[in-house]
N, C-alpha and C positions, 0 to 999 in steps of 0.2 A: 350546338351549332354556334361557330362564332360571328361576333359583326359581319368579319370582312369575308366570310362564306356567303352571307345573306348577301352583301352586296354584289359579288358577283353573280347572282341567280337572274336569270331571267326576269320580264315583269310577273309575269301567271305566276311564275314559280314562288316569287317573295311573298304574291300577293294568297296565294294559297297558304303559304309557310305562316304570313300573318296570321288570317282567319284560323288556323289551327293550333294558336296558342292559347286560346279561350275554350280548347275541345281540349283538358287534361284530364282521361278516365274517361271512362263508356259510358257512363250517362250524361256524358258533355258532348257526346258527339255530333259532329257535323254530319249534314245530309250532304251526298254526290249534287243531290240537285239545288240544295241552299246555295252549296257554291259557285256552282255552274251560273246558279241566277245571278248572285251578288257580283261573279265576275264579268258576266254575257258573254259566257263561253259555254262551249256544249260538255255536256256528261263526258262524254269520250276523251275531252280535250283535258278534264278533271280526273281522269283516270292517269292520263299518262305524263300527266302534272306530277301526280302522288307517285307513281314508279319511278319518275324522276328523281326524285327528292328521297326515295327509300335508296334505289338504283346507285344513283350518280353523286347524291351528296352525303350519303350514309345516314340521313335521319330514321328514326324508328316512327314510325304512324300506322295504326292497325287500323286494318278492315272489320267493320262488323257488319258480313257478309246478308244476317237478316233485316237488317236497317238500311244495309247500303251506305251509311255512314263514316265517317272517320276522326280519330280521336290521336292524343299522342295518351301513351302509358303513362297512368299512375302510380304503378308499382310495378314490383319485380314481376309479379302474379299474370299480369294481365301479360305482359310479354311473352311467357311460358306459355301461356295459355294458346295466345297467336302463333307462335312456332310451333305446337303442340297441331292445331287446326290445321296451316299453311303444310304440313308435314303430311297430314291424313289426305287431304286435298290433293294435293301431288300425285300420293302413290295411288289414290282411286284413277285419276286421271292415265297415270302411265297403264294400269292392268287393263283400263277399255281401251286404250291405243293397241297392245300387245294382243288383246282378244282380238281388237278390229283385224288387224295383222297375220292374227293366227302364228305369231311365236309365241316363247315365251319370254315370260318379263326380266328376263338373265339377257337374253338377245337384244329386246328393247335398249336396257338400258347399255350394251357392249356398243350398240347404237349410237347412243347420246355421249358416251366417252370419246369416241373419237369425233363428235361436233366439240365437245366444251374446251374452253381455252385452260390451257395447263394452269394458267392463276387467274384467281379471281381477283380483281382491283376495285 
């Protein structure tokens, strides 16, 4: 991420982007609630800080889903690793949608093709 990305970010957004330069690698990670506190803002609002900044500004920041945590990648490893999880995660989630449903998950997702926008930006 360059300067003048950061500069146009939001405050929450920079000020989260800060805090997450001292979390490089998983045992550096930041807590949802470390920063929530440090910024006096809510959990929730720190959630959708971090989608932002994965989302909209294309930074790489991985969940550690059992800490609740977040870090930026040390290495190639841990990113694999994250798309690897973010991947299993997904497809558990669409099969209980599809069961809820009662199609199947061919159906579901002919579903989701005709929501998604033809490119992703």
């Amino acid at each position: 991420m360059n300067p003048k990305q950061i500069e146009q970010m939001n405050f929450n957004e920079g000020a989260v982007w800060d805090m997450l330069q001292t979390a490089r690698g998983k045992s550096n990670a930041i807590s949802r609630e470390a920063l929530a506190e440090a910024l006096n803002i809510s959990d929730r609002k720190i959630r959708e800080i971090v989608a932002a900044l994965i989302v909209d500004w294309g930074t790489i920041i991985i969940s550690d889903y059992r800490s609740g945590g977040y870090y930026l990648p040390s290495c190639e490893s841990e990113i694999e690793t994250y798309i690897h999880n973010l991947h299993s995660h997904g497809v558990s989630i669409l099969k209980r949608e599809a069961a809820i449903k009662k199609i199947d998950l061919a159906e579901l997702l002919a579903e989701y093709q005709m929501e998604l926008p033809l490119e992703v930006s």
